[in-house]
Structure formats: C-alpha cells, structure tokens
C-alpha positions as CSV (number, residue, x, y, z in Angstrom):
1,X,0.0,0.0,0.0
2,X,1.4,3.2,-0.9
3,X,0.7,6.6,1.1
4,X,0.4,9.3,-0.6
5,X,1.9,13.1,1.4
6,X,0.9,16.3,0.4
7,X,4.0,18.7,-0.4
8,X,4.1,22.8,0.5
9,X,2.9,23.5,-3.5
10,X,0.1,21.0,-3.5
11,X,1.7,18.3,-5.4
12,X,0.6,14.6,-4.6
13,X,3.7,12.9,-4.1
14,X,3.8,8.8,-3.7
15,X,5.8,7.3,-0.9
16,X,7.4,3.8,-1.6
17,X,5.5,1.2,0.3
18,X,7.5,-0.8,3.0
19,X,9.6,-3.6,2.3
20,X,9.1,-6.4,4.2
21,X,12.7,-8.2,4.6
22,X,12.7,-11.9,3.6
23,X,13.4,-14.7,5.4
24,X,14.9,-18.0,4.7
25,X,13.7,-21.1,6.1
26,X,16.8,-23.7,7.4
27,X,16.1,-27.6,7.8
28,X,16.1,-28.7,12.0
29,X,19.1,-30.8,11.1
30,X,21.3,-27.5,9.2
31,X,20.3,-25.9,12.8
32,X,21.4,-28.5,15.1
33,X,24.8,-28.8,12.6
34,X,25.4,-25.1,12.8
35,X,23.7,-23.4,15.6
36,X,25.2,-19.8,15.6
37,X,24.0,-19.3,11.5
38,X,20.9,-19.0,11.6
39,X,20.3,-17.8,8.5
40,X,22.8,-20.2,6.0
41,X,21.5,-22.7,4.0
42,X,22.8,-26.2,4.0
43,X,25.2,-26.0,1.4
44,X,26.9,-23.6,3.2
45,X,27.0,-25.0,6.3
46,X,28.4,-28.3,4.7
47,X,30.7,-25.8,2.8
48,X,32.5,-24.9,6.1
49,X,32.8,-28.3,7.5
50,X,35.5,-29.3,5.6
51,X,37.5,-26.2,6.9
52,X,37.1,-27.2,10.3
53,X,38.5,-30.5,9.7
54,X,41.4,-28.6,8.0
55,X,42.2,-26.3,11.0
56,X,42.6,-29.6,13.2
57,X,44.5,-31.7,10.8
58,X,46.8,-28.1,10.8
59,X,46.9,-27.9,14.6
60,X,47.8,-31.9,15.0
61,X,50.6,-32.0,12.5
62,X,52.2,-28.6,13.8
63,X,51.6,-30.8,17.7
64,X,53.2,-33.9,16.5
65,X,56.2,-32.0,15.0
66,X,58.6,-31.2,18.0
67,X,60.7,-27.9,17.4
68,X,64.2,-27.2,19.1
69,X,62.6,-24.9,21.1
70,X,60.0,-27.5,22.6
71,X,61.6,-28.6,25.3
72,X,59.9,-29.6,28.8
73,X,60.4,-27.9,31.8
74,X,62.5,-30.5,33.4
75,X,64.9,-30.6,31.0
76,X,65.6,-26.8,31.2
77,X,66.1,-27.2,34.9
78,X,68.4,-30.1,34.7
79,X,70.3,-28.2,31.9
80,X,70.7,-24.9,33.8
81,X,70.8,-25.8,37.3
82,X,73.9,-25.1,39.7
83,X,73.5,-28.2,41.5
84,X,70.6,-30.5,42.1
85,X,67.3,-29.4,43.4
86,X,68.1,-26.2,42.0
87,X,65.1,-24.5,40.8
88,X,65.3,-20.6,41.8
89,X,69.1,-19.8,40.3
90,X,69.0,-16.6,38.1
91,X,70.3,-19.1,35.3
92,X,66.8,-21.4,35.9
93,X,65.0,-18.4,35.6
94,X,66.0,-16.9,32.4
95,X,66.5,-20.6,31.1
96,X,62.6,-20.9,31.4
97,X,61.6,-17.6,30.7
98,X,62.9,-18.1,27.8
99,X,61.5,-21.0,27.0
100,X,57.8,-19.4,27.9
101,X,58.8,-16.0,25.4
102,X,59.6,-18.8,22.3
103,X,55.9,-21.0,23.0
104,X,54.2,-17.5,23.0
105,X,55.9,-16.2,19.9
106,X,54.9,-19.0,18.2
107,X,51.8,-19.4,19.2
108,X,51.3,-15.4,18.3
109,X,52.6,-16.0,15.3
110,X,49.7,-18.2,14.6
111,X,47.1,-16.1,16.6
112,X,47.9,-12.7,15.7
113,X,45.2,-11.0,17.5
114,X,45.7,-12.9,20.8
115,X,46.4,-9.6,23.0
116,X,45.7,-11.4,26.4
117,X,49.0,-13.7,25.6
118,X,50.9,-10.7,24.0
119,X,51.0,-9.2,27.3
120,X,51.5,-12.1,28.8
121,X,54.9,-12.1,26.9
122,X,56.0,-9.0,27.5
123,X,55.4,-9.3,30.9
124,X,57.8,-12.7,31.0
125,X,60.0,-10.8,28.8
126,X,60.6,-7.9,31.2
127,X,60.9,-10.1,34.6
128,X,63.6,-12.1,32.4
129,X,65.5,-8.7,31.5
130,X,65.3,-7.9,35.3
131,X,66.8,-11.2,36.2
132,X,69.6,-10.7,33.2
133,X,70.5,-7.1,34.6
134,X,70.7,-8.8,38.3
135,X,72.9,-11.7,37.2
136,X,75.0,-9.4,34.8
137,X,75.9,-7.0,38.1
138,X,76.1,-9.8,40.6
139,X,78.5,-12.3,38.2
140,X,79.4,-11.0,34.8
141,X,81.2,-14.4,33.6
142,X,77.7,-16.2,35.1
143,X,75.7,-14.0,33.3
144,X,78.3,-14.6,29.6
145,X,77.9,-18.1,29.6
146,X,74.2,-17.9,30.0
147,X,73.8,-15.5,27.3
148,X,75.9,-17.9,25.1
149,X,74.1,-20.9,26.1
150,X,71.3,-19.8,25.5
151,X,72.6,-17.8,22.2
152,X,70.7,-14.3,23.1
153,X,72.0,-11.0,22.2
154,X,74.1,-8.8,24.1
C-alpha cells in the first residue's frame, strides 16, 4: 500500500510502500549442525565443515612436529641448574623464561590478535630482563655463559 503526502505547493507525491525483509527457512538438522548461522543454507554450512576438519589436521601435524625450542620444563632445569634441586638460580629463571617467550611467539605467530598472551609475553619478557640485569651486576662471567648458552643478544 502506498501513502500518498501532500508537499508545501500542493503536489501529490507517492511514498514507496514498506519492504518487508525476507526470510529463509533452514532444515532442524542444518540448525542443530550449525547453531550460531541461523540464516545459512545447508550448502553452506556443509561448505565450512570441511575447513574445520582442516584447521585440526593443521593444529595436530604442527603438535606432533617437535621444534628445538620444545623442550619440557624439566629438562631446562636439569640443563641450567647449579646443582641439584636447583630451581630458583637466576640461570633457571631466564633458562625458562625463555622458553615461555619462544611457545608465546609461536603461538602469536599463529594467533595474531591474541592480545591477552601478547601481554602475557612481555610481561615474562621484562621479569627475564630484570633477572639478566641482576645476574649481569652480581656475576658478569655467570651471566656470559648464559647468554651464550642460550645464544641471546648482548
């Protein structure tokens, strides 16, 4: 239905009716398959199935792969420790905080908009510079071999 509005020099001008917006109808078994799209069809949501399975398949073969830099915590403490039970040297400390700043790197290398870890590593990154700057004014030849060792900058 069209209403009609009368303008200031007595013209008749037509309005455009209302359009009413369309919707589309999705099978119970699309909606149990893809709860949060609502309005997709099934081709689409079969469409994006096969991407989920590829995002796994990416995320298991990158798991099974081990890098240099995965390495378990244990073996960083037996690696860097002064003697045994030693957990709380500065050497331990940077060993592992190290360790931490190369998982999150990777892993924000993959997840670039992950903000929460992001401050999470620069939060390791600057306790392990603190330690460094300790170790560096209590022992400099301590602090040289664990810079080498771990083959960091400086």
């Amino acid at each position: 239905m069209a209403t009609k509005k009368v303008t200031e020099k007595s013209k008749v001008v037509k309005k455009a009716a209302p359009v009413k917006k369309a919707t589309v109808e999705v099978s119970a078994k699309a909606k149990k398959t893809t709860p949060k799209t609502s309005l997709k069809t099934k081709s689409t949501a079969k469409s994006q199935a096969p991407k989920k399975a590829e995002k796994a398949s990416k995320s298991d073969s990158k798991k099974t792969s081990a890098p240099l830099t995965d390495v378990s915590k244990q073996n960083v403490i037996e690696q860097f420790a002064q003697k045994k039970g030693d957990t709380g040297s500065p050497e331990v400390q940077v060993a592992l905080a190290t360790q931490k700043i190369y998982n999150l790197t990777s892993h924000l290398d993959e997840n670039p908009k992950d903000n929460h870890s992001r401050r999470g590593l620069l939060k390791i990154i600057a306790k392990r510079r603190r330690i460094l700057h300790y170790l560096q004014g209590k022992d400099e030849s301590r602090y040289g071999a664990l810079i080498k060792s771990l083959g960091m900058k400086k």
